[in-house]
C-alpha positions in Angstrom: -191.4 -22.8 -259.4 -191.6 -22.2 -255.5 -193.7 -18.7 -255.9 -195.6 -18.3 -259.2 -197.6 -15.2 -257.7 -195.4 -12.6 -256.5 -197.3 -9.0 -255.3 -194.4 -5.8 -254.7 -195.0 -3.3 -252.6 -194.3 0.0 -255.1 -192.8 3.0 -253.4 -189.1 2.4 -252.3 -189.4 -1.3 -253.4 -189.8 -0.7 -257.2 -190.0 3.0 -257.7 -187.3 5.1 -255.9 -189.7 8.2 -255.4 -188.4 9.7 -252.0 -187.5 13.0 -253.3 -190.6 13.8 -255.2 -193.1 12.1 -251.9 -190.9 13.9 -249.4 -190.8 16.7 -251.1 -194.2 17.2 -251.1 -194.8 16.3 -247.7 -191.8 19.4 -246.6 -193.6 21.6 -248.7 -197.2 21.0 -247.1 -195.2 21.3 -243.7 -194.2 24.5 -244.5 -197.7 26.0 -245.9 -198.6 25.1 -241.7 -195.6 27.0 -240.8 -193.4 24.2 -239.8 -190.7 24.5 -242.3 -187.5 22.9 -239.5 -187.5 19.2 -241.3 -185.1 17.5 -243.9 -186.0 14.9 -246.3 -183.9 12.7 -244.8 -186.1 12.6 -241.7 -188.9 11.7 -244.0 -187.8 8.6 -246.3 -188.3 6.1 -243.5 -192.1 6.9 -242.8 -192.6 6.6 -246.4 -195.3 4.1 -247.4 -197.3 4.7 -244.6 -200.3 6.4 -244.2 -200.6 9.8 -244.7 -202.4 10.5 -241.6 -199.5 8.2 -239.5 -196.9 10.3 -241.6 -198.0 13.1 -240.2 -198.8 12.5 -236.8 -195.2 11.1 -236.7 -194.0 15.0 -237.8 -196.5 17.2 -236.1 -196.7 18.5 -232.4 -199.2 16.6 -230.7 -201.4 19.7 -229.9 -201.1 20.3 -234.1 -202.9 17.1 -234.8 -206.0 18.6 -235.4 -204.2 20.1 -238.7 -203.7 16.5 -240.2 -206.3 16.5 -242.3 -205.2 19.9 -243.7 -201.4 18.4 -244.2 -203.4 15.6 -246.1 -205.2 18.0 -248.4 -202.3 20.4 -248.8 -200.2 17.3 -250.6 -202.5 15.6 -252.2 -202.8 19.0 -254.2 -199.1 19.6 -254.5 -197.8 16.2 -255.0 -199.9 14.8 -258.6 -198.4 17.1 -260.7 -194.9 16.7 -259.5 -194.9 13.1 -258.8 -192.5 12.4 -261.3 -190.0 15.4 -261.4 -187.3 12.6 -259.9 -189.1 9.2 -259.6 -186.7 6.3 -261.1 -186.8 2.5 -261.1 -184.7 1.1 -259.3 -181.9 -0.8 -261.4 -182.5 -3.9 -262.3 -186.4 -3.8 -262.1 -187.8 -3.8 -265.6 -185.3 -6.5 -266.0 -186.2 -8.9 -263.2 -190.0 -7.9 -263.6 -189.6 -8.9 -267.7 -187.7 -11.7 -267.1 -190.2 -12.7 -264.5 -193.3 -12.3 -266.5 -191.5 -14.3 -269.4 -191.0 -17.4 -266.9 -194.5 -17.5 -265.9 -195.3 -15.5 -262.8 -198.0 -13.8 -262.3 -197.4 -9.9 -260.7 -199.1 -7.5 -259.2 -198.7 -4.3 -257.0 -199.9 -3.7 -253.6 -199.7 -0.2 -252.4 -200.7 2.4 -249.8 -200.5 4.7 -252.9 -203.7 5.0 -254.5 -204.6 3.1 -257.6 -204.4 5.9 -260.0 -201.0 6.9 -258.6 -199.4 3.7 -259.1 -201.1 3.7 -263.1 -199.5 7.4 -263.6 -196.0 5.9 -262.5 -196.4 2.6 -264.4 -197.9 4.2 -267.4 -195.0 6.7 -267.7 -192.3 3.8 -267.3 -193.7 1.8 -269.6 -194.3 -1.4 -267.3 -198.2 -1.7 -266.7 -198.5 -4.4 -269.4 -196.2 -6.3 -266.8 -198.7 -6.8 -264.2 -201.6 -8.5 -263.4 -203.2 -6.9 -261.1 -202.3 -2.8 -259.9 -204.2 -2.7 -256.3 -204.0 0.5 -254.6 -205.3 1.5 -250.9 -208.9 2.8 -252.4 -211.3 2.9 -249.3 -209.0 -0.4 -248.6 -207.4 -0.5 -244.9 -203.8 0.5 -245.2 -200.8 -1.8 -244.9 -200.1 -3.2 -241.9 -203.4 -4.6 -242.4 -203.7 -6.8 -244.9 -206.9 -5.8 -247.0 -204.7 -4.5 -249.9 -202.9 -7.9 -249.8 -206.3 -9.9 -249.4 -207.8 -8.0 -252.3 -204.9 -8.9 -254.5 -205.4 -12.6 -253.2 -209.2 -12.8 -253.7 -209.5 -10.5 -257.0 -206.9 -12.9 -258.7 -207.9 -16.5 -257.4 -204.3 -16.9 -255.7 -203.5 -19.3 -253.1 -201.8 -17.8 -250.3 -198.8 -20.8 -250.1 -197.8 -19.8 -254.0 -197.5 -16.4 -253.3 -194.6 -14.0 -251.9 -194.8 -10.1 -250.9 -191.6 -8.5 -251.6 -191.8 -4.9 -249.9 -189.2 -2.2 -248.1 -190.7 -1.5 -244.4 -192.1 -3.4 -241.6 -196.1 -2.4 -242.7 -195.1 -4.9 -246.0 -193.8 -8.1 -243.8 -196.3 -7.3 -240.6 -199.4 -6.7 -243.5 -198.1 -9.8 -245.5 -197.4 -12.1 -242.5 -201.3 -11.7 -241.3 -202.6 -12.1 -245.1 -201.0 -15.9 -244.3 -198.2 -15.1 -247.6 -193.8 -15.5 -247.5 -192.1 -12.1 -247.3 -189.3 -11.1 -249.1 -187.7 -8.0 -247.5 -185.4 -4.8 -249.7 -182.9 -3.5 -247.9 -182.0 -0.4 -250.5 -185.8 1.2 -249.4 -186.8 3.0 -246.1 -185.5 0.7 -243.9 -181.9 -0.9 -243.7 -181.0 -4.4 -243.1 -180.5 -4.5 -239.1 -184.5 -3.0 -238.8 -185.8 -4.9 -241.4 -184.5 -8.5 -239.6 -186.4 -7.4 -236.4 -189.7 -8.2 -238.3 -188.2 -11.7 -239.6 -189.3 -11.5 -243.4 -188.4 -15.0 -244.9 -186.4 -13.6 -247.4 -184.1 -10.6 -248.0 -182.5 -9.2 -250.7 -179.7 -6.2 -251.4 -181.0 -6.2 -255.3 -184.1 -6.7 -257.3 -182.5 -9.2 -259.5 -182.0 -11.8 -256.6 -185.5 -11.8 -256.3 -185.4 -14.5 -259.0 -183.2 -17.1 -257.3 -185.6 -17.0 -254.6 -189.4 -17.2 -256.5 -187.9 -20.6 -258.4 -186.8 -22.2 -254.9 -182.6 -21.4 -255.9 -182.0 -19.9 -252.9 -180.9 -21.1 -249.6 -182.6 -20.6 -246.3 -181.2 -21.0 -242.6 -181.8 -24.0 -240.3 -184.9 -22.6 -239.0 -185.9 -22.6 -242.4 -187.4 -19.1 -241.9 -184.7 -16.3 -242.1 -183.1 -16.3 -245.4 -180.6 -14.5 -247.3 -179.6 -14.0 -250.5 -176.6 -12.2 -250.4 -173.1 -12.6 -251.8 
């Protein structure tokens, strides 16, 4: 078994949520009067921090309004955070078959930990995990305190364990934590941006995941760009 500890990233790597996040983030756009963006210009900042989301979308001289966004969806978006929010396919499968081969699992999240519980809870998978870490008074991905935490909380060595995320904050935030990276390429970013950050791995689906955690799959050369792809 090449990775017996395996964290996930949860928004856009397990839980397709972008309607319901971006959603919320158009409609606390709007209640500041800036009602001009799609929520296609949102999916790839999601996972970030709220505050970088929305210094990405506001005027510079409207930054002082951040903290308003902030408060303006975190009271629109708990109640409506699962209008829309699916799995994606294959991941109760991979993360059952997982668990019943040994691994160890946990989540590590810029979503808060009672957000991630909510979701989990309603999908019937938080028996699955070991360990659901959120980014409570924790230092957001790309740094790698939510990783660490993960690490520290559950006694796991660092060469045992692989990060499977959607967007350059998972592979940067993983990379410094000292843990392998396995990349998603149906999340926020696609293929081509995802290979500028060199994750180890990367996947199309979920399911390959499992070829790669029991040392199946086949890396490059190098030995560190790899793909499991048909």
């Amino acid at each position: 078994m090449r990775f017996p500890n395996i964290i996930f990233d949860f928004d856009g790597t397990l839980t397709d949520s972008r309607k319901d996040i971006a959603g919320a983030q158009l409609w606390a756009l709007q209640q500041l009067g800036f009602d001009g963006f799609r929520e296609e210009q949102i999916y790839p900042l999601i996972g970030k921090p709220l505050r970088d989301t929305f210094a990405r979308l506001l005027p510079a001289e409207q930054h002082h309004r951040i903290p308003e966004a902030i408060a303006l969806y975190a009271e629109y978006y708990p109640p409506r955070s699962l209008v829309s929010t699916t799995l994606f396919p294959g991941v109760r499968e991979t993360l059952t078959h997982l668990r019943s081969r040994g691994h160890r699992l946990a989540v590590a999240s810029t979503k808060r930990g009672a957000g991630i519980l909510r979701v989990t809870d309603h999908f019937g998978i938080t028996p699955l995990f070991d360990r659901l870490q959120g980014t409570d008074g924790i230092a957001p991905k790309p740094a790698p305190d939510v990783i660490l935490a993960v690490l520290e909380g559950q006694a796991w060595h660092v060469r045992e364990t692989l990060m499977v995320g959607d967007s350059d904050a998972d592979i940067l935030a993983a990379r410094t934590a000292g843990v392998a990276t396995c990349a998603v390429t149906y999340g926020a970013l696609s293929a081509a941006e995802l290979a500028a950050y060199r994750p180890d791995f990367v996947i199309d689906a979920i399911a390959s995941l499992t070829g790669i955690v029991n040392g199946s799959a086949h890396g490059d050369p190098a030995g560190r760009r790899f793909q499991d792809r048909p």
